[in-house]
N, C-alpha and C positions, 0 to 999 in steps of 0.2 A: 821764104819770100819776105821780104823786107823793101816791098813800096811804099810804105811810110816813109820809113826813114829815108830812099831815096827821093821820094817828092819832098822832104824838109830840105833835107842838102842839095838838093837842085832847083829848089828855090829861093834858096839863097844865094843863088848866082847875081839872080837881079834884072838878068836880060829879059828884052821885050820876046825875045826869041823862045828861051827858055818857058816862059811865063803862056806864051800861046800853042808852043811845043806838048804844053804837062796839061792843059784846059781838060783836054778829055776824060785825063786818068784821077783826078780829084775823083775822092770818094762822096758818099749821098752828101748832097747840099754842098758841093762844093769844096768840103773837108778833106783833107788825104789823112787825119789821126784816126778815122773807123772806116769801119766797111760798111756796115746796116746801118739804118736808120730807122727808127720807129714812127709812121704815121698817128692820124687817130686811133685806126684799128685795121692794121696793119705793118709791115717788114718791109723793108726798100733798102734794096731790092731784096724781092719775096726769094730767090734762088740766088745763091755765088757757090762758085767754084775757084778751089783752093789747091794750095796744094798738101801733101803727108808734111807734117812740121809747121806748117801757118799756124797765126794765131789768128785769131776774126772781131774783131770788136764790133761790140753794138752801141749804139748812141740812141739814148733815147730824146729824141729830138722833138716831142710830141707835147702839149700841155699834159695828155694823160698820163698816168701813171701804169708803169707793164713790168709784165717777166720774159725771160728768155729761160726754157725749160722744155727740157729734150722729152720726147712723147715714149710712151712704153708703144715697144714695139719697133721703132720708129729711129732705131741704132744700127749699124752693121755690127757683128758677132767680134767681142773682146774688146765694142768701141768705151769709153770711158762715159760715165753718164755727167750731163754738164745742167746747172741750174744758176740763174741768181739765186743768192742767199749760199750758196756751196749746198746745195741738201745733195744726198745721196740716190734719191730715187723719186721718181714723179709723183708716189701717194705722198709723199713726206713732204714734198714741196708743195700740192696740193692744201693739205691739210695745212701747211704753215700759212700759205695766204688765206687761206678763210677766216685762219683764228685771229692771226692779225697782221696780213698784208707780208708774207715773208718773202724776203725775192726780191720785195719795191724797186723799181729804178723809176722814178720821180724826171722831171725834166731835165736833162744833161747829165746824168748819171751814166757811168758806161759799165759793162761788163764784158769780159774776154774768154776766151780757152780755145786751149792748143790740141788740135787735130793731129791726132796720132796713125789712127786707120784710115784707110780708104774707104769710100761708099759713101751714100749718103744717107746722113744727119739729119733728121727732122724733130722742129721744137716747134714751140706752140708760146703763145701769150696767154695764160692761165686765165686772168681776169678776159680775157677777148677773146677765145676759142671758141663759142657759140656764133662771134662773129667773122668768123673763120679768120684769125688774125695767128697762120700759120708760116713758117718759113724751113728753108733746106739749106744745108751746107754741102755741096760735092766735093767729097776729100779724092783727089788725084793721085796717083804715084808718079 
């Protein structure tokens, strides 16, 4: 999938046509360079579906400060475990923000990974999960 790049190069046509054509498919906030967007305390949108080979970026679009950190448990079988900060595995990432905010995505910071398996993906916002500030990826074939 590469609707990014197709909403940049198709918007640089210029046309009025083009430009009210592409309105819909502009990503959160009217962006087409991510796909998520992070609220106060929460993912927007909280579900996307993708397809095997996307990449999904997240934009933290938020004054707060968040993680994108995949939940134990909460993988399909061989799927790859994904974190801000790159950690390995959810106690690790855990542990790093406590000790000192590992993972941070600060305002406009963004972070990406590439969906290999099918099924769905579920991560969480470390600092925000008591306030349910959960989200899903559905990886398609």
């Amino acid at each position: 999938m590469y609707r990014r790049r197709f909403l940049r190069r198709a918007g640089a046509v210029g046309s009025a046509a083009t430009a009210v054509g592409l309105a819909g498919c502009a990503g959160v906030g009217g962006e087409p360079d991510f796909d998520v967007g992070m609220l106060a305390a929460a993912y927007q949108p909280r579900e996307i579906t993708v397809s095997v080979g996307d990449t999904v970026v997240w934009e933290n679009t938020s004054a707060r400060s968040h993680t994108v950190t995949a939940t134990e448990g909460g993988l399909p079988d061989g799927a790859e475990f994904f974190a801000s900060g790159g950690f390995d595995d959810f106690e690790t990432a855990k542990a790093a923000w406590q000790s000192d905010f590992g993972g941070i995505l600060k305002n406009g910071d963004r972070f990406e990974h590439t969906f290999t398996v099918p099924g769905a993906h579920e991560y969480v916002c470390i600092p925000h999960r008591e306030g349910g500030m959960y989200g899903t990826v559905v990886v398609e074939e």
